[in-house]
VMD Tcl script that builds the backbone (N, CA, C; Angstrom):
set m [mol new atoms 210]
animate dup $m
set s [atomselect $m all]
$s set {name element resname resid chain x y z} {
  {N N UNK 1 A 132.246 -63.357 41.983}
  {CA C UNK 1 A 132.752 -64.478 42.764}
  {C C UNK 1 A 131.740 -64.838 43.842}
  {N N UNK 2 A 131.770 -66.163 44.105}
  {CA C UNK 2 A 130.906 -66.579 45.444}
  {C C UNK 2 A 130.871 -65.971 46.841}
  {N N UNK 3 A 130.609 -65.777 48.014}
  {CA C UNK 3 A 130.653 -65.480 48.845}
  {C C UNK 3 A 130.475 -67.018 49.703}
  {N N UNK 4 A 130.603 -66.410 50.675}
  {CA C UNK 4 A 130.784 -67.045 51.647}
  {C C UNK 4 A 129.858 -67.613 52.370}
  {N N UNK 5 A 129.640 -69.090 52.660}
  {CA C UNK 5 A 128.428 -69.184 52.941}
  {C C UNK 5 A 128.011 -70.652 53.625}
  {N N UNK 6 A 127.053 -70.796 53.969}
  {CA C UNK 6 A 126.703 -71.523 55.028}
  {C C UNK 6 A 126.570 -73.639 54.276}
  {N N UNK 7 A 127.015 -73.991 55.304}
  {CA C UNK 7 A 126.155 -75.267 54.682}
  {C C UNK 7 A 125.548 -76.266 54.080}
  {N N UNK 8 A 124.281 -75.274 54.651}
  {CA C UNK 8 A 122.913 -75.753 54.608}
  {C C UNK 8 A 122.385 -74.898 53.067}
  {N N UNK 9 A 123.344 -73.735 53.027}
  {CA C UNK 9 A 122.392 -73.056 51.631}
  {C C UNK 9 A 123.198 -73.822 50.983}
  {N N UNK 10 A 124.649 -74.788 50.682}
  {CA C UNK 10 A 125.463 -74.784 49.747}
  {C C UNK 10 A 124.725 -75.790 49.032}
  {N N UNK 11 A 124.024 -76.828 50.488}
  {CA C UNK 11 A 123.210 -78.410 49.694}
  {C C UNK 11 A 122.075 -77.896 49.027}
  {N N UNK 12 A 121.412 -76.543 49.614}
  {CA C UNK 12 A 120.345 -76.213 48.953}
  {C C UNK 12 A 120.287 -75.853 47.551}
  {N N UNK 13 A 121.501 -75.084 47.170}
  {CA C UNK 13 A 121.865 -74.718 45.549}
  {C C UNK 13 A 122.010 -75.558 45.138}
  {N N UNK 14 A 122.767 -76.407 45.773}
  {CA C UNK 14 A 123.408 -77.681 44.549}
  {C C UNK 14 A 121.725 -78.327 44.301}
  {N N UNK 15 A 121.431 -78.712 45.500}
  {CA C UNK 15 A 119.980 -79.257 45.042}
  {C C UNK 15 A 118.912 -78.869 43.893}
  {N N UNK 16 A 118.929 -77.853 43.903}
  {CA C UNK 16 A 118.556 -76.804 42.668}
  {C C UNK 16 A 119.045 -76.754 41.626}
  {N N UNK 17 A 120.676 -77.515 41.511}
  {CA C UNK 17 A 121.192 -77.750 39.970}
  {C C UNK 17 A 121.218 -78.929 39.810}
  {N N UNK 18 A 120.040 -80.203 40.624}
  {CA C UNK 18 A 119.409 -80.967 40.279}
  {C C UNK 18 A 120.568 -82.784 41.359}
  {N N UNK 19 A 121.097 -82.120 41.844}
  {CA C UNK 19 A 122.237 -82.713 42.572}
  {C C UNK 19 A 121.110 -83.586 43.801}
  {N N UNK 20 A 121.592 -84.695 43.907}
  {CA C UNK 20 A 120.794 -85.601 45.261}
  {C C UNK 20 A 121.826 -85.838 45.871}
  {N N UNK 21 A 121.324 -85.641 47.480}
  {CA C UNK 21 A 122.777 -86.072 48.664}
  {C C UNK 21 A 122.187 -85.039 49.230}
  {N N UNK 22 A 123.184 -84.750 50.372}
  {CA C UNK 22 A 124.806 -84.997 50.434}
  {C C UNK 22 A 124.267 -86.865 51.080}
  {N N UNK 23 A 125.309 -87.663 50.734}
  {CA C UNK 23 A 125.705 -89.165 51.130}
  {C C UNK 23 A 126.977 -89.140 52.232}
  {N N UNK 24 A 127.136 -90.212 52.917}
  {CA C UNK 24 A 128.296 -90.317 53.574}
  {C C UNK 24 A 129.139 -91.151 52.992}
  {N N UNK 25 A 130.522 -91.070 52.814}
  {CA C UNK 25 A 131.347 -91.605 52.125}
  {C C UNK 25 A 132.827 -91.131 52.406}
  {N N UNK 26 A 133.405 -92.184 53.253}
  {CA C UNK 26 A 135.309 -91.693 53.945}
  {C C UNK 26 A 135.106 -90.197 54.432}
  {N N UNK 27 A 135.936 -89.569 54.459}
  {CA C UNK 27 A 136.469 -88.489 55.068}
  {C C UNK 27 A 135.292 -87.469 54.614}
  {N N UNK 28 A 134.639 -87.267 53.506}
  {CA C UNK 28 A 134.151 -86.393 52.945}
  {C C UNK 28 A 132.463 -86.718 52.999}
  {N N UNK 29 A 131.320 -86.134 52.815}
  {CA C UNK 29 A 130.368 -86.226 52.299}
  {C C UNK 29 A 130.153 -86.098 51.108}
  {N N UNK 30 A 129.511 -86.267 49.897}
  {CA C UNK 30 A 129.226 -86.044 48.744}
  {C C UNK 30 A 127.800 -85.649 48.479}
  {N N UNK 31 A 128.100 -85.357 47.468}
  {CA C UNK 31 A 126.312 -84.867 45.986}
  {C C UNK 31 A 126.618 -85.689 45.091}
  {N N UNK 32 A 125.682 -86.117 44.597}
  {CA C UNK 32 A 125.760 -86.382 42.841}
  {C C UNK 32 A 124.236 -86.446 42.125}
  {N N UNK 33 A 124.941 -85.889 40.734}
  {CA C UNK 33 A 124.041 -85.778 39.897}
  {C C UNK 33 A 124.476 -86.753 38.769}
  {N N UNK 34 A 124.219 -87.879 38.168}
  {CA C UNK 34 A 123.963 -88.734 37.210}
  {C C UNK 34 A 125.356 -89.413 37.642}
  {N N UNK 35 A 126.929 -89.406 36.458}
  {CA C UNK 35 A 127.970 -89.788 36.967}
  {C C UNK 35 A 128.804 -88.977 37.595}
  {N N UNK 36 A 128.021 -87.818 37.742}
  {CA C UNK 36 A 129.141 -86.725 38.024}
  {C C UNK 36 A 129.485 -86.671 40.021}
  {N N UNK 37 A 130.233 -86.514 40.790}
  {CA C UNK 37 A 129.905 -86.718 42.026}
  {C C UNK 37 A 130.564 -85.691 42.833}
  {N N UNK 38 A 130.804 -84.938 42.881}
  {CA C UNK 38 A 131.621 -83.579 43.880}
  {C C UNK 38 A 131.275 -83.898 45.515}
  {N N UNK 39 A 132.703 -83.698 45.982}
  {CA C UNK 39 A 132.811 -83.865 47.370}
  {C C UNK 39 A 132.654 -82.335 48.058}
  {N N UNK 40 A 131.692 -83.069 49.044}
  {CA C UNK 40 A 131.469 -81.014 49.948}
  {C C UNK 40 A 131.931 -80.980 51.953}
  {N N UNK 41 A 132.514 -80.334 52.119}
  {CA C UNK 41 A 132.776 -80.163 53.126}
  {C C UNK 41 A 132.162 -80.033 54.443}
  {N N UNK 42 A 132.726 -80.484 55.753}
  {CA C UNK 42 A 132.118 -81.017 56.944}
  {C C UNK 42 A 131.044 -80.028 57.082}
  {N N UNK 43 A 130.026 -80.079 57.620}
  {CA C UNK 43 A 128.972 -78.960 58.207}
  {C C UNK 43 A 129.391 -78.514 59.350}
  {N N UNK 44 A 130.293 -79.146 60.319}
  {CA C UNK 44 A 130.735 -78.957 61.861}
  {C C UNK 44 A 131.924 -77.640 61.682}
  {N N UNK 45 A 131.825 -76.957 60.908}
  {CA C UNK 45 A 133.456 -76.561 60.492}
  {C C UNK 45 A 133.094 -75.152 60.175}
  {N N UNK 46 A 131.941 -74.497 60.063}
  {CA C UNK 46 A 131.077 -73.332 60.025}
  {C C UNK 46 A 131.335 -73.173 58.483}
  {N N UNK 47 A 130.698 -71.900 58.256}
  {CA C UNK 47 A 130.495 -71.098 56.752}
  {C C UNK 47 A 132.347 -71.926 56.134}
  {N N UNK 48 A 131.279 -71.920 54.671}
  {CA C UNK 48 A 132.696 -72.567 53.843}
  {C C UNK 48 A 133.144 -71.274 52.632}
  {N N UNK 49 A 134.112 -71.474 52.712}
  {CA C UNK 49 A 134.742 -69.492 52.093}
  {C C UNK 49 A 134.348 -69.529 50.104}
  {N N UNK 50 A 134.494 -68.078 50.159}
  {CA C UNK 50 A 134.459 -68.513 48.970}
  {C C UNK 50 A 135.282 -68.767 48.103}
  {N N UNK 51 A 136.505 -69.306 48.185}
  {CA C UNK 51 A 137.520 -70.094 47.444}
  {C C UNK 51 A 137.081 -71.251 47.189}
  {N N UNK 52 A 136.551 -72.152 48.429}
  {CA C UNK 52 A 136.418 -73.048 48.540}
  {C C UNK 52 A 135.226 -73.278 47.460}
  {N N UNK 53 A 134.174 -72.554 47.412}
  {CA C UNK 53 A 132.797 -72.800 46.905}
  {C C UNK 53 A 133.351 -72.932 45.406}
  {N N UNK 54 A 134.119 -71.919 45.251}
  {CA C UNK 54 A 134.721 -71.199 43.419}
  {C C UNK 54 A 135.013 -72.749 43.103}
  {N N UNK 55 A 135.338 -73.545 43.945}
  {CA C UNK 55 A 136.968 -74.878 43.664}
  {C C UNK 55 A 135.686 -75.859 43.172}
  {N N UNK 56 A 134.683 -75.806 44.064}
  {CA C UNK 56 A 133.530 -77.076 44.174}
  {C C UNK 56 A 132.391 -76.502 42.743}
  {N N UNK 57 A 132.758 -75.372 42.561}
  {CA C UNK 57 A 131.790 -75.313 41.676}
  {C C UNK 57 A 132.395 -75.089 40.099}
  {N N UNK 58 A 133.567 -75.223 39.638}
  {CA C UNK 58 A 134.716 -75.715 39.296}
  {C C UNK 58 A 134.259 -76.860 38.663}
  {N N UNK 59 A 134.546 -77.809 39.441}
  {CA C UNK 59 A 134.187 -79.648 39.606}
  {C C UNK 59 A 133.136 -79.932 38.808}
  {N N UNK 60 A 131.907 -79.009 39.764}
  {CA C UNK 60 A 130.684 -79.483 39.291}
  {C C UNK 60 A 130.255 -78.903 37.975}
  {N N UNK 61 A 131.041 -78.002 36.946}
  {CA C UNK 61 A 130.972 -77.693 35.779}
  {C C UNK 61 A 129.664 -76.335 36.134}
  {N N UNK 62 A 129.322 -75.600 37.130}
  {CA C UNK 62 A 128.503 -74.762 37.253}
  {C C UNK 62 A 128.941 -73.328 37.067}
  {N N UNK 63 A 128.935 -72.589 36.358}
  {CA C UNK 63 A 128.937 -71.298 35.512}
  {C C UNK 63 A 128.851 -70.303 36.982}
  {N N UNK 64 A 129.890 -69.272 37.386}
  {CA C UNK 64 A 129.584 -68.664 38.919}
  {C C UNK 64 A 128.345 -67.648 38.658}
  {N N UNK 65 A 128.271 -67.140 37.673}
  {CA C UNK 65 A 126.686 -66.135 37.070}
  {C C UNK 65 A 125.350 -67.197 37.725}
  {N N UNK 66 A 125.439 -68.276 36.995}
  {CA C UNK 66 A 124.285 -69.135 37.553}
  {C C UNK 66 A 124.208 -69.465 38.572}
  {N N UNK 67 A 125.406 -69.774 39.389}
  {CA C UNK 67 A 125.372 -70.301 40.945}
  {C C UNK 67 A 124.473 -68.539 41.746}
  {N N UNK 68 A 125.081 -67.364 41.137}
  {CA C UNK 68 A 124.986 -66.479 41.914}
  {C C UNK 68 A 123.087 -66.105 41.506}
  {N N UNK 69 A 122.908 -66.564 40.805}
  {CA C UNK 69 A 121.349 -66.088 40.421}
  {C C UNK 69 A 120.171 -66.970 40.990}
  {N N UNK 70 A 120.699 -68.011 41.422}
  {CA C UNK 70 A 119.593 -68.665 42.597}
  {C C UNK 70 A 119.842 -68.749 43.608}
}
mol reanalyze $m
mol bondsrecalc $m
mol representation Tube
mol addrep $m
């Protein structure tokens, strides 16, 4: 399972599974990669848990083995 974690590393992974953003958009910020678009949570709000990460990475169709290996 994910851990818990900051941010700044969360845009950095996603960036790495080829994701551009985060964008501003209503309540949420976003990523997207081609049509696909997952919403990610405030940065003001500290480390985001790892439920939360499990839920977003879920969405984004990312395998938790692969999230955890970069």
């Amino acid at each position: 399972m994910p851990k818990n974690i900051s941010w700044r590393k969360l845009v950095q992974k996603f960036r790495k599974f080829g994701f551009e953003g985060p964008y501003s958009g209503g309540r949420h910020q976003f990523m997207k990669k081609g049509v696909l678009k997952i919403h990610i949570p405030s940065k003001h709000k500290g480390n985001i848990s790892a439920g939360l990460v499990s839920e977003i990475l879920r969405q984004a169709g990312i395998n938790k083995q692969d999230w955890d290996k970069i």
